[in-house]
C-alpha positions as CSV (number, residue, x, y, z in Angstrom):
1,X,196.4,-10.7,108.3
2,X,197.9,-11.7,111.8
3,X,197.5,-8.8,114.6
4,X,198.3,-9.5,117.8
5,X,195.3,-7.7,119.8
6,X,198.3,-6.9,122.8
7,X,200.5,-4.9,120.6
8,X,198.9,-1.5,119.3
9,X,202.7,-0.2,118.3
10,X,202.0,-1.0,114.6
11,X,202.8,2.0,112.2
12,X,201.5,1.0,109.2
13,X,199.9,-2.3,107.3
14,X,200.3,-2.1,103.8
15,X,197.3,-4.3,102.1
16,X,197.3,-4.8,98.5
17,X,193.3,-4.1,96.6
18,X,192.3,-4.7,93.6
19,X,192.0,-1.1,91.9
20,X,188.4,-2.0,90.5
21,X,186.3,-0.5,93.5
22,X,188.7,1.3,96.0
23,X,185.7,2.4,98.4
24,X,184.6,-1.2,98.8
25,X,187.7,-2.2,99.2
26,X,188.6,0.7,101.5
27,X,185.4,-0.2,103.6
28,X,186.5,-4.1,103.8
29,X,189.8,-3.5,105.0
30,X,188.3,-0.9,107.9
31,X,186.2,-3.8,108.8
32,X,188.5,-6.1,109.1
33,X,190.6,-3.8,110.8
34,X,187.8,-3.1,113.5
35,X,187.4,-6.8,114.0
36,X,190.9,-7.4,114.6
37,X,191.8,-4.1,116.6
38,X,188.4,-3.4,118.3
39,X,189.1,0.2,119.6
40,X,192.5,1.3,117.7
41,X,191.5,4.3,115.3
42,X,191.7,3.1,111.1
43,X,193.2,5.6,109.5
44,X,193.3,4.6,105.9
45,X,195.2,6.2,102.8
46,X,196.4,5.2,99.5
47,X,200.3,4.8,99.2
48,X,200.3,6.9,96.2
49,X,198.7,9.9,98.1
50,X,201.3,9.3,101.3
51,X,203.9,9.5,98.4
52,X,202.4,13.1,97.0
53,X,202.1,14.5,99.6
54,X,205.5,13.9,101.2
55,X,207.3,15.1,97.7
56,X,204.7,18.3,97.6
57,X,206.8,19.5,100.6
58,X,209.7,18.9,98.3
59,X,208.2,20.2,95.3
60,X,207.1,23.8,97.2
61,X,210.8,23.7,99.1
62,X,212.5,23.4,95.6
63,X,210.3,26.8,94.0
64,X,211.2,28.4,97.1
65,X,214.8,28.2,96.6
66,X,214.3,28.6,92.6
67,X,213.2,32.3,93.7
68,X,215.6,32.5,95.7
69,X,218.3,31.7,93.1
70,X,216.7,33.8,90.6
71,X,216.7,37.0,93.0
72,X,220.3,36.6,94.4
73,X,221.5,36.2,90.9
74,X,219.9,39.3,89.8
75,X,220.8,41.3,92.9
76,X,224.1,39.9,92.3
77,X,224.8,41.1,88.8
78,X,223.1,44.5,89.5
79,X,226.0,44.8,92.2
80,X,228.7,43.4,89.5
81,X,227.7,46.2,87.5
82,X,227.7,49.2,90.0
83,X,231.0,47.9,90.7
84,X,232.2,47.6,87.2
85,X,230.7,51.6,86.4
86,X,233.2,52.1,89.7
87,X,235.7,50.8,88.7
88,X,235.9,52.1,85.3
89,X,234.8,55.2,86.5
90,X,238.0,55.5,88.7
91,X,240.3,54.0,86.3
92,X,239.0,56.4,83.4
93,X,242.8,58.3,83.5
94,X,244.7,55.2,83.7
95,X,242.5,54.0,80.5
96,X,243.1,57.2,78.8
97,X,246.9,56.7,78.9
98,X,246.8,53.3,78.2
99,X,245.0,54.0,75.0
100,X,247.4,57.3,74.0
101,X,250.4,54.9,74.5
102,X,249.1,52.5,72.2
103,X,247.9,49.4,74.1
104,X,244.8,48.3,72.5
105,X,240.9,47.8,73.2
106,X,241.7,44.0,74.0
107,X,244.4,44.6,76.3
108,X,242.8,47.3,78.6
109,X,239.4,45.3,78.8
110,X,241.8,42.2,80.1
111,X,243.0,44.7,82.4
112,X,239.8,45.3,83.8
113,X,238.8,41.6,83.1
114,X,241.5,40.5,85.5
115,X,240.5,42.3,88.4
116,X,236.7,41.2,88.4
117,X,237.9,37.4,87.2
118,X,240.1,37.3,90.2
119,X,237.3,37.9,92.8
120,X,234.3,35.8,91.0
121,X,237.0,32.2,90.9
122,X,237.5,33.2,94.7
123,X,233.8,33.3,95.0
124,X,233.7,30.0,93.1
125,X,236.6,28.4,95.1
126,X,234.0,28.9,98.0
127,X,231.2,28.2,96.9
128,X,231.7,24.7,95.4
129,X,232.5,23.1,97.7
130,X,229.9,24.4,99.9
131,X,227.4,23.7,97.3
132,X,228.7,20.0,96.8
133,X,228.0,19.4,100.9
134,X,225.1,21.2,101.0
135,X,223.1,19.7,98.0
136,X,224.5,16.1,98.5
137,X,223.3,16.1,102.2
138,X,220.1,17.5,100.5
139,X,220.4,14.8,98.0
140,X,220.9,11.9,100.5
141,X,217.2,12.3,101.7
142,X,215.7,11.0,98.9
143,X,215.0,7.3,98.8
144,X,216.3,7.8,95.0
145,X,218.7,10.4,94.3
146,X,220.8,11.0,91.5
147,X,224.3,12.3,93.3
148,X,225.9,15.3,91.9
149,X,227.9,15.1,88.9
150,X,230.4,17.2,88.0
151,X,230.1,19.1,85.3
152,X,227.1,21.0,86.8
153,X,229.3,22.8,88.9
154,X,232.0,23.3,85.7
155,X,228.6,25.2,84.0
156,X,227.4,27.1,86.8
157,X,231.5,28.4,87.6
158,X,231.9,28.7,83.7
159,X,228.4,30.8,83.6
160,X,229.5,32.9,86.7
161,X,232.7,34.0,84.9
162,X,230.5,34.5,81.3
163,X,228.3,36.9,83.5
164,X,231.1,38.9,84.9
165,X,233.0,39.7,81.7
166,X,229.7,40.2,79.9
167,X,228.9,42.9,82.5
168,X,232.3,44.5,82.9
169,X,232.2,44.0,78.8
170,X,228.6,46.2,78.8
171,X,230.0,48.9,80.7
172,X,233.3,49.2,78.9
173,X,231.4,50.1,75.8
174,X,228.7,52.3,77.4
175,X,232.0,54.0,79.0
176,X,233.7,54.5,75.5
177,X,230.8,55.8,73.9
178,X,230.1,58.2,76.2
179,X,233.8,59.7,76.0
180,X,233.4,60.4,72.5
């Protein structure tokens, strides 16, 4: 290993040891290190712990936001379903005719379906491509990263839309056995 003894701007050497004794190994290269830097501070690590502990920031970042996912979504379909019991609530007349006049149980709950599909693709017109920017800047700071693909954002729209007219599909029955 070359040093020159004028320069002390080096960031990092990267010397390869055999894995048989890494103390000895760890002491040799901090004595060689003294001897060819006299007075510049050794501050050893393994690559495979600089490694760990630059991904455990990753890894704690990425449960954060899991919980965060996990409580928005639940916040967010107990709010789909206060406003579905509204909703039906207020359009309990307008249901009731409906049903005297003849239309059917499948026409009145794509009715209701329509209103509560129209603001959940509006709220996955927005958030796409929000999501896309967001996660692929996210995504570019890894030396490896997999890109975004897709069909993950297909499954997460089509799973949004599943949610909402299994919620507004909950409270439509709940609401019609009640009124019997």
């Amino acid at each position: 290993m070359l040093l020159d003894p004028k320069r002390v701007d080096y960031a990092y050497a990267y010397i390869k040891v055999v894995p048989n004794d890494l103390p000895a190994s760890m002491e040799r290269v901090e004595k060689v290190w003294a001897t060819l830097m006299p007075g510049a501070e050794f501050r050893g690590s393994f690559l495979d712990e600089n490694v760990e502990r630059q991904y455990r920031e990753e890894k704690r970042t990425s449960q954060l936001f899991m919980v965060g996912a996990l409580l928005t979504i639940i916040i967010s379909c107990m709010g789909l379903f206060a406003v579905a019991i509204l909703a039906i609530a207020q359009r309990t007349k307008e249901i009731g005719i409906r049903k005297v006049l003849g239309s059917s149980i499948a026409g009145i709950l794509l009715l209701l379906y329509r209103d509560f599909l129209k603001l959940v693709l509006l709220a996955i017109v927005i958030a796409m491509p929000l999501a896309w920017f967001f996660m692929g800047k996210w995504l570019d700071s890894f030396a490896y990263n997999v890109g975004l693909q897709w069909w993950v954002f297909v499954l997460a729209g089509l799973t949004a839309i599943a949610i909402a007219i299994g919620t507004v599909s909950i409270q439509s029955i709940r609401r019609r056995w009640q009124t019997r």
